[in-house]
C-alpha positions as CSV (number, residue, x, y, z in Angstrom):
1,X,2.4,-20.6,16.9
2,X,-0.3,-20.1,14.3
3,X,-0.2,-20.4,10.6
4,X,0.3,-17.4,10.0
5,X,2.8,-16.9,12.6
6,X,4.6,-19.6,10.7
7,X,4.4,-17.8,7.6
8,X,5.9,-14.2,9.2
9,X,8.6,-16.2,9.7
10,X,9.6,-17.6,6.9
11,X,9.0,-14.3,5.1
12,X,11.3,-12.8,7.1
13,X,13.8,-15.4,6.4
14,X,14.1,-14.6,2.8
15,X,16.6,-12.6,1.2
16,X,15.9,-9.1,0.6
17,X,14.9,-8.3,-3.0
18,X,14.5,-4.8,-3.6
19,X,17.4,-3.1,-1.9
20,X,17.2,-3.7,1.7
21,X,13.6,-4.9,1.2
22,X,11.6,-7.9,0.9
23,X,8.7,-6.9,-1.4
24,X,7.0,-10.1,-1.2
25,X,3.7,-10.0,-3.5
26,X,-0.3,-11.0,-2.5
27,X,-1.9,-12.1,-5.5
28,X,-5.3,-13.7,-6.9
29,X,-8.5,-12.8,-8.6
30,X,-10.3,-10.1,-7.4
31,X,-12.6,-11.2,-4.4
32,X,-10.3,-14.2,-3.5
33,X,-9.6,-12.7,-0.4
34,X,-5.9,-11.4,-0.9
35,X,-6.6,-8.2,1.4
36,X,-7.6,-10.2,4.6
37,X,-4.8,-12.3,4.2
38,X,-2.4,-9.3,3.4
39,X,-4.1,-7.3,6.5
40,X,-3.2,-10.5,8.6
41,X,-0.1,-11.2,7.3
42,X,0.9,-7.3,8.6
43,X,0.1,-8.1,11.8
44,X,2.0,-10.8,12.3
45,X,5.0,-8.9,11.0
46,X,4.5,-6.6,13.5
47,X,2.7,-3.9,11.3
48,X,4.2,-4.5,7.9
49,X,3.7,-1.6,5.5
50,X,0.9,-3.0,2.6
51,X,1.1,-1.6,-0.7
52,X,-3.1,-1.7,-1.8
53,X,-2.6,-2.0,-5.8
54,X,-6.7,-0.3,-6.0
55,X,-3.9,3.0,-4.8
56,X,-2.8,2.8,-8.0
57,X,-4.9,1.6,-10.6
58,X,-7.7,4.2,-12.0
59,X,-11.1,4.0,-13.6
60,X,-9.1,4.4,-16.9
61,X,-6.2,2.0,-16.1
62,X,-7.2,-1.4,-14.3
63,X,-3.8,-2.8,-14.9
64,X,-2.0,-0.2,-17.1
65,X,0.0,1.0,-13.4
66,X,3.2,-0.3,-13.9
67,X,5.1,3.1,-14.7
68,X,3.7,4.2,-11.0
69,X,4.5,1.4,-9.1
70,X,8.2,0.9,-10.6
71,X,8.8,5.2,-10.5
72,X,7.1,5.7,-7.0
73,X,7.6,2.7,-4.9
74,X,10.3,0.2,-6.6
75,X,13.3,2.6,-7.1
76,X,13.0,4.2,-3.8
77,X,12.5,1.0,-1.9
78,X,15.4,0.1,-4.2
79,X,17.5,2.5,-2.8
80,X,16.5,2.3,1.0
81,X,14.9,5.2,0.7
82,X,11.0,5.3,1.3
83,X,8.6,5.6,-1.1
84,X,6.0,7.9,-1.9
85,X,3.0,7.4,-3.8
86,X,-0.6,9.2,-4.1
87,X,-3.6,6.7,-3.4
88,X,-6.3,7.3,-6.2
89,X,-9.7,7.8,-4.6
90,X,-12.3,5.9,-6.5
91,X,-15.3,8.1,-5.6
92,X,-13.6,11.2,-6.3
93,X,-12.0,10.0,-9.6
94,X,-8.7,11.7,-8.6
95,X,-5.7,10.9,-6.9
96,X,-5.2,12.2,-3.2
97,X,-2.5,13.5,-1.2
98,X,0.8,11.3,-0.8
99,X,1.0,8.8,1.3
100,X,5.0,7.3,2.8
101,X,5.9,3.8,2.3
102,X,8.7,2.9,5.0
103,X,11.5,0.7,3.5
104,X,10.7,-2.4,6.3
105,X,12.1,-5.8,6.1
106,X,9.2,-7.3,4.8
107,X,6.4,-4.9,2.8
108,X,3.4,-6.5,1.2
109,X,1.8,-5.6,-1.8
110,X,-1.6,-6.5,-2.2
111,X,-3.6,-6.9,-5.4
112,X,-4.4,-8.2,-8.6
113,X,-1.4,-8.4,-10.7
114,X,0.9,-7.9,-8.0
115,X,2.5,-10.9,-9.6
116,X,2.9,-9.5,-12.9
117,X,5.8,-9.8,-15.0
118,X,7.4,-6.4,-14.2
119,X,7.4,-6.6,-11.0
120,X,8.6,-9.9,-10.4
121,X,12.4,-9.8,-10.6
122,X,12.1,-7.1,-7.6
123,X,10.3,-9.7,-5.4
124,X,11.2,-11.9,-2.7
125,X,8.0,-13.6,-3.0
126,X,5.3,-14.4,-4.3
127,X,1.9,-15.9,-2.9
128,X,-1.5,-16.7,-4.9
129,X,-4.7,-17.2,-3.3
130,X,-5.7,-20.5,-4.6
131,X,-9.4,-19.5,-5.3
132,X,-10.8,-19.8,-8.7
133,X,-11.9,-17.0,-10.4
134,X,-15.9,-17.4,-10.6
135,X,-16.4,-18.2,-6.6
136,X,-14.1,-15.1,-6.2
137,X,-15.7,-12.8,-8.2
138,X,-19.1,-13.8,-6.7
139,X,-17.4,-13.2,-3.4
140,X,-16.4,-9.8,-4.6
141,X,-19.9,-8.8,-6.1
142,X,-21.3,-9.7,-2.7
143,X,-18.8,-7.7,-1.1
144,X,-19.4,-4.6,-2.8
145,X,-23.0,-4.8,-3.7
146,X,-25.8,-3.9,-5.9
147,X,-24.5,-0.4,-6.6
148,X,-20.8,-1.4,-8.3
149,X,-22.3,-4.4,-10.8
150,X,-21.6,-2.6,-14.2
151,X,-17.9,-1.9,-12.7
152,X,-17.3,-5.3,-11.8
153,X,-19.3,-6.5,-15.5
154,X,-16.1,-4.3,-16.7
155,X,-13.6,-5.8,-14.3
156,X,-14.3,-9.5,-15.0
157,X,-13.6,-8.8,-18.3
158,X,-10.3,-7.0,-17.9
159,X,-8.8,-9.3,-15.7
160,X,-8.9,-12.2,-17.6
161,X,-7.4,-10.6,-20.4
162,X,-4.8,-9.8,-17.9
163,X,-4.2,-13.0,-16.9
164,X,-4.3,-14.1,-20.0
165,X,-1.4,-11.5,-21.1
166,X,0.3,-11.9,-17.9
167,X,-0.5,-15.0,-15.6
168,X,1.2,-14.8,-11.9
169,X,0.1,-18.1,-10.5
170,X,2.6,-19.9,-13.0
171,X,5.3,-18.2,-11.0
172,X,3.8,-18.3,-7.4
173,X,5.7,-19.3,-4.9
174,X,3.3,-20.2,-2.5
175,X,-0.8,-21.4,-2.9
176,X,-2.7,-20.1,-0.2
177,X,-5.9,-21.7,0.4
178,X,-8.3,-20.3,3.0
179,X,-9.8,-22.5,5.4
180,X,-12.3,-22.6,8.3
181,X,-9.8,-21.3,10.4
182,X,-6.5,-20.1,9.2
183,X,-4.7,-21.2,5.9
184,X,-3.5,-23.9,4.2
185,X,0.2,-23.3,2.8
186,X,1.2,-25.1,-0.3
187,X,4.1,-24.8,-2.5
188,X,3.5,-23.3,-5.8
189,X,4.0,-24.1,-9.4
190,X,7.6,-22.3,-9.4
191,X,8.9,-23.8,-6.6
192,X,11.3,-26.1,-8.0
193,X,12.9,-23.4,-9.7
194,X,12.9,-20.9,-7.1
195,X,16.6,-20.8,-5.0
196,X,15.3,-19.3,-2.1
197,X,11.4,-20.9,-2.4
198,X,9.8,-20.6,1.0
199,X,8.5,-24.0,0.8
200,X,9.9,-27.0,-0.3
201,X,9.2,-31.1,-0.1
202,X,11.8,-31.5,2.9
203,X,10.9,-28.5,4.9
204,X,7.6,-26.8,4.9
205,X,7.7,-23.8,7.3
206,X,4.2,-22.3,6.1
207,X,2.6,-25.6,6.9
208,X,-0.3,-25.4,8.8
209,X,-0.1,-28.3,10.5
């Protein structure tokens, strides 16, 4: 059983959090590599929906999404219902066609500020890439290229004032560190206050040992 096998597990161990959901949150600065570790995290739930937060945030509002994500996803999810929510398309500059969010036991949503402090009593978790924010955001710049350096000159900026405004890794559950091969699990700065934490000092099931 791998690491992230490990991890599946215990995720689907918690209790649900948004009706019969467990919205359990992938956090971290931008280029820390939350969407590989979301995208893998699916598969080992057997194809876990992923809620991609760069669906909802615009040119215009880099964090100002909330009203979407609570009115489109949240209250349906709430009720057991699935959600429907129209991806924006960042080379168009508009938002597409909608797109179904099944209400599965475990749904991931991905993204900076997926922590925030809106969102969090509808979580069941809550994990933060442990990556600091200038390796990441070198990490992203490579990622995306020459082409996107005045966006991401704009996005540095805005997401520290976020975090600033709004810090999730105070309340993370869980510190994910990436590795050579797989992750390191670690329990996060909430943990002793958390009653159903996913790690704790006795019994670590997101070890990756």
């Amino acid at each position: 059983m791998t690491d992230l096998d490990r991890a599946a597990a215990a995720l689907r161990r918690l209790p649900p959090s948004c009706g019969p959901v467990r919205l359990v949150a992938v956090d971290g600065h931008a280029g820390s590599g939350k969407s590989t570790l979301a995208a893998r995290l699916s598969t080992a739930l057997g194809s876990a929906p992923v809620l991609r937060l760069d669906d909802l945030a615009t040119h215009e509002e880099l964090f100002e999404w909330t009203g979407r994500m609570l009115a489109e996803v949240v209250e349906p999810l709430a009720r057991g219902e699935a959600a429907r929510y129209r991806p924006y398309d960042w080379n168009l500059r508009a938002f597409g066609p909608a797109r179904a969010l099944p209400p599965e036991p475990v749904v991931l949503v991905e993204g900076v500020g997926a922590g925030r402090r809106a969102l969090r009593p509808f979580l069941a978790g809550l994990l933060w890439m442990e990556r600091g924010p200038e390796e990441s955001w070198v990490r992203g710049r490579h990622r995306d290229g020459p082409g996107l350096a005045s966006f991401w000159d704009g996005w540095t900026v805005a997401e520290t004032r976020h975090f600033a405004e709004d810090p999730s890794r105070p309340f993370a559950d869980t510190l994910v560190r990436e590795r050579e091969e797989g992750y390191e699990w670690l329990a996060g700065p909430s943990v002793t206050a958390s009653p159903h934490q996913i790690i704790t000092h006795r019994d670590n099931p997101l070890a990756a040992n």
